[in-house]
C-alpha positions in Angstrom: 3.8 20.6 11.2 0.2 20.9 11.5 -2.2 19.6 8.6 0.5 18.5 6.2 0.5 15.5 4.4 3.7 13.6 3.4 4.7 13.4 0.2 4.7 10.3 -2.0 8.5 10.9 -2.6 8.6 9.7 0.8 7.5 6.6 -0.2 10.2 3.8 -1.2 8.7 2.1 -3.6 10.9 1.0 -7.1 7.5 1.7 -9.1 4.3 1.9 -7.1 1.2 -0.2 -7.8 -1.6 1.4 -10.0 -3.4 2.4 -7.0 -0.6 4.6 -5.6 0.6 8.2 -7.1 0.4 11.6 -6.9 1.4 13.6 -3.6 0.3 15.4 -0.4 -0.5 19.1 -1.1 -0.4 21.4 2.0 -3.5 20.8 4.3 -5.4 18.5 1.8 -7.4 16.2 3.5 -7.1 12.1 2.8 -10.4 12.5 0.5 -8.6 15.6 -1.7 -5.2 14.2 -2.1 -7.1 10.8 -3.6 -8.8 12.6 -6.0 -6.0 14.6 -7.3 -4.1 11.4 -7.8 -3.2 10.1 -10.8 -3.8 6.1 -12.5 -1.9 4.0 -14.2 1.3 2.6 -13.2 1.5 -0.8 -13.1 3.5 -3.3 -10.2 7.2 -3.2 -10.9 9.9 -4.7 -8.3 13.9 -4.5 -7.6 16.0 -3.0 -10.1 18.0 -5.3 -12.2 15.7 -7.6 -14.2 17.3 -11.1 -13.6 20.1 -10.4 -11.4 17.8 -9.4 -8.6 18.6 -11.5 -5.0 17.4 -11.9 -1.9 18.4 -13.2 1.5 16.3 -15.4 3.8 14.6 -13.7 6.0 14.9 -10.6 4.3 11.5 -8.6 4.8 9.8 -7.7 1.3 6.8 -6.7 -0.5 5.0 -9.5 -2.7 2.5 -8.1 -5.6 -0.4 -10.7 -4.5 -2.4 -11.8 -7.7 -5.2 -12.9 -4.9 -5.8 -9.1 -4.0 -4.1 -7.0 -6.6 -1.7 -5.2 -4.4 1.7 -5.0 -2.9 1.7 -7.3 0.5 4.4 -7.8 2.9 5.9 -11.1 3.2 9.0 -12.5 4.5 11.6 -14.8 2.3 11.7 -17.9 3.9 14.0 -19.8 1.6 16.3 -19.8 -1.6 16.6 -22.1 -4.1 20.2 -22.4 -4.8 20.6 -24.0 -8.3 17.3 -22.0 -9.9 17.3 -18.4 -7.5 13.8 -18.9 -6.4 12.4 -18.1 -3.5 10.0 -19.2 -1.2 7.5 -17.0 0.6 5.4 -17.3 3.9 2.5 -16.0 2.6 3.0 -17.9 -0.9 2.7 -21.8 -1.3 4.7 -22.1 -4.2 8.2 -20.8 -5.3 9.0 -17.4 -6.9 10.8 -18.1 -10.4 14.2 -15.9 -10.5 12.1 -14.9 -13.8 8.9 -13.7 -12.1 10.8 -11.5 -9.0 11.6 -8.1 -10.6 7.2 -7.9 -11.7 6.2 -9.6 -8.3 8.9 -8.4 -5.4 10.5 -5.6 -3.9 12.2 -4.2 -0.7 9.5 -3.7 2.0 7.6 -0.6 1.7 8.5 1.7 5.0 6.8 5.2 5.9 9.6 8.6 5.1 9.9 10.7 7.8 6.9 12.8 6.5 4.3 10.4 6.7 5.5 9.3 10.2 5.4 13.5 11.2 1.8 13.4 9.5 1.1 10.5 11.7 2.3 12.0 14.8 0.3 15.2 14.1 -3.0 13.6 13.3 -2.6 11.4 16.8 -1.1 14.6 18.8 -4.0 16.7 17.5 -6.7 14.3 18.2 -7.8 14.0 14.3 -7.7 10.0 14.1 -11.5 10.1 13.6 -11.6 13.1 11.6 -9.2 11.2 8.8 -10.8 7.8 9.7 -14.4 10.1 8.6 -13.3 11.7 5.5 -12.4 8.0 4.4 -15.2 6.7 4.7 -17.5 9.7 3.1 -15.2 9.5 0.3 -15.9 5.2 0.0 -19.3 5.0 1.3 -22.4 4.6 -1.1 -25.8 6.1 0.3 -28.7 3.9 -0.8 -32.0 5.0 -1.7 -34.2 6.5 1.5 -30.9 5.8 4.2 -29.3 8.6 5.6 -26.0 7.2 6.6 -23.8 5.8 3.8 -22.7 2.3 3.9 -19.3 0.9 2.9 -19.7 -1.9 -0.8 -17.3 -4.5 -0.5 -15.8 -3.6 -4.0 -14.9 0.0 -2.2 -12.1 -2.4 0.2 -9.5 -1.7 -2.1 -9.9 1.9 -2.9 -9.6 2.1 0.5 -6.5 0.1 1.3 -4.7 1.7 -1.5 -5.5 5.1 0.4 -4.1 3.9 3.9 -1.4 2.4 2.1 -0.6 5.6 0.3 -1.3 7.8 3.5 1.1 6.0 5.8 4.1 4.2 3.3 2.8 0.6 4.2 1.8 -1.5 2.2 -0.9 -4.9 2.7 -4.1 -3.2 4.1 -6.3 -4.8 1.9 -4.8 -8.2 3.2 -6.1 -7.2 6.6 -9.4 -5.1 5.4 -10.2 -8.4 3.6 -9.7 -10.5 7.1 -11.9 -8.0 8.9 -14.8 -7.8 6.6 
């Protein structure tokens, strides 16, 4: 379908980060369905409080306290005697305690982002989204005529992809590119 932007139903996501919310509303663009988002919600993982497990390898998304959003990350080991696991993009152990706040099952696009996807790259409108995102983010100073993206506008901006497409960690690469 032409111009329609997925849901965030189609999200999987236990209880999205504060950046995330809200929904796609017919033929909104990026910049539209941001503003009509709502705040507030704060990083929640796996159901099940203290019971919650994981298996090594298992593919997951880690709240990072470095950049204030969901990353992905793999779980590299498990401590037997304690339930605590180790993370390759963590140097320290997760406390059985700490894992339903700080993990939960990887974040993967529904089937309406990925048809949004395919529509905006079968219709030739990757710069026409990539535009209205930066519009939306970019500050015009005094006497330029082209706006310029602020460092502190990064995660405003990840939080938008990461909405937009049912991933999660753009910041973690925004932050490597800027």
């Amino acid at each position: 379908q032409r111009g329609v932007r997925p849901p965030a139903s189609a999200q999987r996501s236990p209880t999205p980060p504060a950046q995330l919310g809200g929904g796609f509303r017919g033929s909104d663009s990026v910049v539209e369905h941001i503003r009509a988002r709502s705040r507030g919600k704060s990083p929640g993982g796996r159901q099940g409080g203290a019971q919650a497990t994981y298996a090594r390898g298992e593919l997951v998304d880690y709240h990072s306290s470095s950049y204030q959003c969901w990353i992905p990350a793999r779980v590299d080991e498990i401590e037997a005697e304690t339930g605590a696991v180790k993370l390759d993009v963590r140097s320290d152990v997760v406390p059985l305690r700490d894992q339903p706040h700080l993990l939960r099952p990887r974040t993967r696009p529904g089937r309406s982002q990925i048809e949004w996807v395919h529509s905006v790259m079968r219709d030739g409108r990757i710069e026409i989204e990539a535009q209205s995102i930066f519009r939306h983010s970019a500050t015009r100073l005094e006497g330029q005529t082209h706006g310029v993206l602020r460092y502190e506008a990064l995660a405003r901006i990840a939080a938008e992809l990461d909405a937009t497409l049912g991933i999660s960690g753009s910041l973690r690469y925004l932050h490597s590119e800027f």
